[in-house]
RODO-2510 file (C-alpha; in nm, 4 decimals, decimal comma):
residues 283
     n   res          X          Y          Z
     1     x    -1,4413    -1,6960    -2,8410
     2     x    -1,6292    -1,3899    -2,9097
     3     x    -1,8790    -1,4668    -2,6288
     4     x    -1,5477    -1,5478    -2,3516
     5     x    -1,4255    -1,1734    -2,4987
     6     x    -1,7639    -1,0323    -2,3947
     7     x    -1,7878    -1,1855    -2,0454
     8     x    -1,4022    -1,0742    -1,9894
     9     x    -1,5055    -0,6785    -2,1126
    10     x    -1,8570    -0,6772    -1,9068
    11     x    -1,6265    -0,8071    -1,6068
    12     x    -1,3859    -0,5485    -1,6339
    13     x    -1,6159    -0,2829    -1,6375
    14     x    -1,7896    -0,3774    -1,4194
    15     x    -1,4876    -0,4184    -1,1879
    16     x    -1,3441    -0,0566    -1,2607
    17     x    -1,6754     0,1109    -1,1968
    18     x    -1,6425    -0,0857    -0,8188
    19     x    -1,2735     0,0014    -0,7999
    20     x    -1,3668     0,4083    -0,8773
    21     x    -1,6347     0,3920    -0,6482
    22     x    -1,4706     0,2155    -0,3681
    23     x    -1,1642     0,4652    -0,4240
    24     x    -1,4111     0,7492    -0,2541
    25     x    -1,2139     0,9392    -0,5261
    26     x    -1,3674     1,1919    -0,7689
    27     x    -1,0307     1,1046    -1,0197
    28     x    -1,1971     1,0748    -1,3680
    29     x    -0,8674     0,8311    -1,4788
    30     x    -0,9252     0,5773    -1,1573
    31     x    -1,2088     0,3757    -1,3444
    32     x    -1,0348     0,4077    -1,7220
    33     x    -0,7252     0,2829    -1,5249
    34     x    -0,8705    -0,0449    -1,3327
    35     x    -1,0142    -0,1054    -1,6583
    36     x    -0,7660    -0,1379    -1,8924
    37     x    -0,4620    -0,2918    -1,6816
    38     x    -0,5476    -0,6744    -1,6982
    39     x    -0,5139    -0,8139    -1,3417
    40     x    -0,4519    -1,1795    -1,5007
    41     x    -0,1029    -1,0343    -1,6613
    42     x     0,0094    -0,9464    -1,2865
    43     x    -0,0402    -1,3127    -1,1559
    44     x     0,0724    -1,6773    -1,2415
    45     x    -0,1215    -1,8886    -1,4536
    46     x    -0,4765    -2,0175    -1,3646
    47     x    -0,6940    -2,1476    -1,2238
    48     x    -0,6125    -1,9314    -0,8872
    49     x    -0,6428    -1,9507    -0,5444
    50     x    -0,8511    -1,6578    -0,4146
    51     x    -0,8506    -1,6070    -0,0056
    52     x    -1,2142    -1,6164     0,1754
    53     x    -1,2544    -1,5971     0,5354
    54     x    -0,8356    -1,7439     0,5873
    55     x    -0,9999    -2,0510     0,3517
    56     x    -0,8612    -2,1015     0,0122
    57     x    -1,1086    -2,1476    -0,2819
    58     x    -0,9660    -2,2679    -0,6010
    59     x    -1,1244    -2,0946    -0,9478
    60     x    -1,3141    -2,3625    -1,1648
    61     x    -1,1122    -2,2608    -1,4308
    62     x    -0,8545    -2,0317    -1,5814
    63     x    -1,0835    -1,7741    -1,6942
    64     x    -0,9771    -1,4343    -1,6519
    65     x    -1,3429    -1,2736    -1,6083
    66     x    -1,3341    -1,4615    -1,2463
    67     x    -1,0143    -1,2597    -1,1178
    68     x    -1,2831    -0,9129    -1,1712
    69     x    -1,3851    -0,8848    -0,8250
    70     x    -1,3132    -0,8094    -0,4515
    71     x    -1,0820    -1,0934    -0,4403
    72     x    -0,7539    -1,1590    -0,2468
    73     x    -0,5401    -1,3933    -0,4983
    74     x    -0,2313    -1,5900    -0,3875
    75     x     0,0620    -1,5157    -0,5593
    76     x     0,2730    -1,7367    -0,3236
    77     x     0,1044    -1,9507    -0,0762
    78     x     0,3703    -2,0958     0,1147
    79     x     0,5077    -1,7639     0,1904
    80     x     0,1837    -1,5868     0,2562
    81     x     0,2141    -1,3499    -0,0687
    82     x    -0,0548    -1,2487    -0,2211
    83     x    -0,2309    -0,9816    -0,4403
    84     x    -0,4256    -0,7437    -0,2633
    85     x    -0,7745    -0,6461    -0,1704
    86     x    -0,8506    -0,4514    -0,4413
    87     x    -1,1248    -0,2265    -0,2746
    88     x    -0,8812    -0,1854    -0,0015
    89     x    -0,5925    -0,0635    -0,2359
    90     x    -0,8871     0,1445    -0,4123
    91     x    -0,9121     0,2778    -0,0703
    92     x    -0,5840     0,3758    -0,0364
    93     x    -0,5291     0,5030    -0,3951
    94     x    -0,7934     0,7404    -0,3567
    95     x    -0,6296     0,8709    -0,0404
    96     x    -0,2963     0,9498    -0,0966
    97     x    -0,4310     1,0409    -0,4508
    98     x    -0,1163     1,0363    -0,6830
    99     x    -0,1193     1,2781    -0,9681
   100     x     0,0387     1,3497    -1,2821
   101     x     0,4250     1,4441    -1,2773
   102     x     0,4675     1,3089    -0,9103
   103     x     0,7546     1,0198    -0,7809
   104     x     0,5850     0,7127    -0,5820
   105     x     0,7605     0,4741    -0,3906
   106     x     0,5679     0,1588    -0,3562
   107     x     0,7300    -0,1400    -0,0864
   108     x     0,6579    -0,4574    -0,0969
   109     x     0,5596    -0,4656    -0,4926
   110     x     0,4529    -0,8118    -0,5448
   111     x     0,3724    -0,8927    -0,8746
   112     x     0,3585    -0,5637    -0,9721
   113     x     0,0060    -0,4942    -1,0620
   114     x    -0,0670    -0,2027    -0,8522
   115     x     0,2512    -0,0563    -0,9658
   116     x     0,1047    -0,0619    -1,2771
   117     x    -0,1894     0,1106    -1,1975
   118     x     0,0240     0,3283    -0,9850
   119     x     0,2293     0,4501    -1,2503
   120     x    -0,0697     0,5439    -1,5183
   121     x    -0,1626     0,7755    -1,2283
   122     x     0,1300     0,9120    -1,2427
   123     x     0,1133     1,0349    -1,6303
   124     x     0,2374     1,2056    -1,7979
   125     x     0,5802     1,3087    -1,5968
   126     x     0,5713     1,1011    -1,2619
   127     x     0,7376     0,7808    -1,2192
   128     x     0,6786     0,5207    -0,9859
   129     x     0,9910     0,2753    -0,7994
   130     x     0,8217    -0,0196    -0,6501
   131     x     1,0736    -0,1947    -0,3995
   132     x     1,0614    -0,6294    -0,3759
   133     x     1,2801    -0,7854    -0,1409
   134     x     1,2074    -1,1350    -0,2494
   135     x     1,3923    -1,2393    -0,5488
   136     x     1,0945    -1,4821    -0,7228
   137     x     0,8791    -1,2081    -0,6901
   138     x     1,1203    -0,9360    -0,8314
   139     x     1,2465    -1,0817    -1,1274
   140     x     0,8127    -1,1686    -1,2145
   141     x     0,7088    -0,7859    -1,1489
   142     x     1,0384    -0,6311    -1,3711
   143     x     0,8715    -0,9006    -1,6574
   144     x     0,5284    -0,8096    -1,5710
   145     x     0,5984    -0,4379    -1,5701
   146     x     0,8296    -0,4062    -1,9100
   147     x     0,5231    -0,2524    -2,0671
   148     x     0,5388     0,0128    -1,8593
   149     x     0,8108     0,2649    -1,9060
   150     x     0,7957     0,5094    -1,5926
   151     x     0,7838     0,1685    -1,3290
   152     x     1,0996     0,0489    -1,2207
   153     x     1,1384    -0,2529    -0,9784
   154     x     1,4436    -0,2159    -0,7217
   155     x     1,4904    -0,5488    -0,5721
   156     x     1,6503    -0,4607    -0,2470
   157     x     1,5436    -0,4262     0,1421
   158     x     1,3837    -0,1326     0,1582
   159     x     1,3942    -0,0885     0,5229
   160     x     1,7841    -0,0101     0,4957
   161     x     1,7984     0,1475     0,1322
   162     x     1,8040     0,5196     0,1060
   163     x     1,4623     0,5675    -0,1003
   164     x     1,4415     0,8764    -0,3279
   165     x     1,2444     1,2090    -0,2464
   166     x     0,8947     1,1041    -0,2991
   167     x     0,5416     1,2843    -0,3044
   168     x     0,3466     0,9150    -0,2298
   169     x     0,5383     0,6406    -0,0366
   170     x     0,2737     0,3188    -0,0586
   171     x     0,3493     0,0459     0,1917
   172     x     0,2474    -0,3110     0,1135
   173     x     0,3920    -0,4834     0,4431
   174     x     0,2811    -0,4743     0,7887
   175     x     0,4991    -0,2642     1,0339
   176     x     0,5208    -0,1834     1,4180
   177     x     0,6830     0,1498     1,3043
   178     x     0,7773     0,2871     0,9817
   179     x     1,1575     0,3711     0,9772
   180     x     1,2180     0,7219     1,0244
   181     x     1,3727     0,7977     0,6569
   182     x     1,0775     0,6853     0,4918
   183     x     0,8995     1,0042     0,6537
   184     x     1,1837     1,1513     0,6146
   185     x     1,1745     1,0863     0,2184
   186     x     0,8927     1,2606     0,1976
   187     x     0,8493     1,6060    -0,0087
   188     x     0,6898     1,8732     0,1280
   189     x     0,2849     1,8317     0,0922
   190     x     0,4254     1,4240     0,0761
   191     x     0,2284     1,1222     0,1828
   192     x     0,2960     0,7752     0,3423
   193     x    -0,0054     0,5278     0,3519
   194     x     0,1422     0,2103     0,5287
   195     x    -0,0291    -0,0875     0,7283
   196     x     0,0775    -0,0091     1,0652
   197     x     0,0554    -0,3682     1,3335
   198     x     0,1569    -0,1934     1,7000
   199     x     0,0346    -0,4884     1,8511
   200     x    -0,0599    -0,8760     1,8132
   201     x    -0,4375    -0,8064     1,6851
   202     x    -0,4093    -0,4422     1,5910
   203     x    -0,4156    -0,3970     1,1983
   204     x    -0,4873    -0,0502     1,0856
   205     x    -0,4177     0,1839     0,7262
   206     x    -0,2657     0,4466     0,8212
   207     x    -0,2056     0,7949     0,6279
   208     x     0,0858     1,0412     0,6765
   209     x     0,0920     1,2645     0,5216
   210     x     0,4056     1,6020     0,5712
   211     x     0,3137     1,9141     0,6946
   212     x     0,5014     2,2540     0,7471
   213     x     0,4602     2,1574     1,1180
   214     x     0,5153     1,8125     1,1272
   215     x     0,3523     1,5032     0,9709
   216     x    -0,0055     1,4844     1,0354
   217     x    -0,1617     1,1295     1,0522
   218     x    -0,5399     0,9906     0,9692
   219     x    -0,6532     0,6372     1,0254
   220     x    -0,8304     0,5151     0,7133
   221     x    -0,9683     0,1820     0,8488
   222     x    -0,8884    -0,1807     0,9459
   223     x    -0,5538    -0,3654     0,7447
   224     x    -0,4006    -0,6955     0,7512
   225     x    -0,0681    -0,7660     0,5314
   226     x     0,2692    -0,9682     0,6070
   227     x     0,4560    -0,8575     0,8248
   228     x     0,7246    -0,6194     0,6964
   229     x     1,0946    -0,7798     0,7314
   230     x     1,2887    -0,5312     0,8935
   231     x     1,0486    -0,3381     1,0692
   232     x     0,7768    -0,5681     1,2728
   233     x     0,9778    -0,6608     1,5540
   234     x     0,7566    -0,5618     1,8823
   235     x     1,0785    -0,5760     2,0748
   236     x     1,1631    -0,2404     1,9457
   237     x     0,8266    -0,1163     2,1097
   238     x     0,9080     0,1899     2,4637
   239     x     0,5204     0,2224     2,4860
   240     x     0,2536     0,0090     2,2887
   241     x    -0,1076     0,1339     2,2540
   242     x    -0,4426    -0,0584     2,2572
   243     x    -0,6440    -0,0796     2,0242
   244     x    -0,8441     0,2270     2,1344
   245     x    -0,5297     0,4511     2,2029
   246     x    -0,4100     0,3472     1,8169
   247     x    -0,7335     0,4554     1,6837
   248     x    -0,6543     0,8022     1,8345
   249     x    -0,3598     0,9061     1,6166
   250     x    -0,3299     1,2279     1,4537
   251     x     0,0272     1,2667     1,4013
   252     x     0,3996     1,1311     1,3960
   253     x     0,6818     1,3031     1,5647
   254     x     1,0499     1,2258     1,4806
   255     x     1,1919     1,1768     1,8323
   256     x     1,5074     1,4017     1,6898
   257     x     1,2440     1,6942     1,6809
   258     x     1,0727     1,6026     1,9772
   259     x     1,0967     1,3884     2,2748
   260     x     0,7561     1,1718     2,3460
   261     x     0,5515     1,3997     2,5502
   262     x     0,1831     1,3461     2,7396
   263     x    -0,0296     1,2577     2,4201
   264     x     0,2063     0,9843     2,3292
   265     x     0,0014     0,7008     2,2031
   266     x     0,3319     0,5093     2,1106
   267     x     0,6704     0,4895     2,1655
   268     x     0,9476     0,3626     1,9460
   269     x     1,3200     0,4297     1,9747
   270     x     1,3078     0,7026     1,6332
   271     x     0,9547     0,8458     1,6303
   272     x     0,6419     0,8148     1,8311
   273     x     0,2639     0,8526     1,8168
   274     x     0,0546     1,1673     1,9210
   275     x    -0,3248     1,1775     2,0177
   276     x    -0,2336     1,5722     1,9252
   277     x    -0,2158     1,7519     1,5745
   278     x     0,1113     1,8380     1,4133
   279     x     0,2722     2,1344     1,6176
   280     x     0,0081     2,1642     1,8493
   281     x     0,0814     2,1506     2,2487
   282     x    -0,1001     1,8571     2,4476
   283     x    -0,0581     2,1329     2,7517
***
């Protein structure tokens, strides 16, 4: 038993050194953090499926040690659920970099494990409200997450919900647009990292994040999640982009502020995509 302890320590070092490193984050807590949240408490029981290539492998066993790595893990396979990349949530964490005293929002929550991690960020003072529309799933990450006190799970659609004034919105679902109150949930200095699908084959991370001017807008690389319910129908698309246009983004524009003008990249009936900086003219 003493030997299985070892191997599950060495692998969870070993997999919060990645996770810090893959962050691109110079956050002290990030590696601490990976290390002591255990990833198996966040899933069902083993062995697991873990996703390679859209092909299922199955874990030879129910050892632990094996979930410490780079591995997507189905949570529910019929539905297409699953628990993250974790160098791609690294990614993300260490861009919208959530500090001590602040409110997140996380939607789409899963099984609540980067909630978890989420709200240790967050310490002392910040809380974290992780929204899960699907009931299994809900009722698992309130269990899973009873150990930690500032994580609460809201099991409701947060598409249509009002969400509270937050300084780091975290999107786990894909979406053609975000809804406009999610940006417009954001504090001042606020930021909204979200998988954004414009188009059939077009998966990018996106980061918003609120300026004085307007809410500037970086593209942080390539992202594939399940579709967000509520906000991925196409049908809602004025003006879609290719895949070169969307990689040109640099900020969001609430169409109540501004009507789409020349460096619209795309078009949707309560916001749009500029090629242009916050506040500055395309003229």
């Amino acid at each position: 038993m003493s030997g299985q302890n070892t191997r599950l320590d060495e692998a969870r070092t070993l997999y919060a050194r990645m996770m810090a490193a893959a962050s691109g984050s110079s956050d002290p807590r990030l590696e601490r953090i990976f290390e002591l949240v255990p990833r198996e408490a966040f899933l069902p029981p083993g062995p697991w499926h873990i996703m390679v290539e859209h092909r299922l492998v199955e874990t030879p066993s129910a050892d632990p040690a094996l979930l410490y790595q780079n591995a997507l893990v189905v949570l529910d396979r019929q539905k297409g659920i699953n628990n993250g990349e974790p160098f791609l949530h690294a990614a993300w964490i260490g861009a919208v970099q959530p500090g001590a005293g602040e409110t997140v929002t996380q939607i789409g929550a899963g099984g609540g494990y980067y909630s978890a991690i989420l709200s240790m960020l967050v310490l002392p003072g910040g809380k974290v409200t992780a929204y899960e529309i699907d009931p299994v799933l809900a009722r698992a990450a309130k269990h899973n997450l009873e150990p930690f006190e500032n994580a609460t799970i809201v099991h409701k659609d947060a598409v249509t919900a009002k969400l509270p004034r937050s300084d780091v919105i975290y999107v786990n679902a894909g979406v053609v647009a975000p809804p406009s109150q999610w940006l417009q949930a954001l504090k001042p200095g606020g930021r909204l990292v979200f998988p954004w699908r414009p188009a059939n084959g077009i998966g990018l991370a996106v980061l918003a994040t609120r300026k004085p001017t307007g809410f500037a807008l970086r593209v942080l690389g390539g992202a594939w999640f399940i579709p967000c319910s509520g906000a991925s129908d196409e049908a809602i698309t004025v003006k879609q982009p290719g895949r070169r246009e969307a990689q040109r983004v640099r900020s969001i524009v609430l169409t109540a502020d501004r009507e789409p003008d020349a460096s619209a990249v795309a078009v949707y009936p309560e916001l749009w995509f500029s090629s242009q900086p916050p506040g500055k003219d395309p003229g």
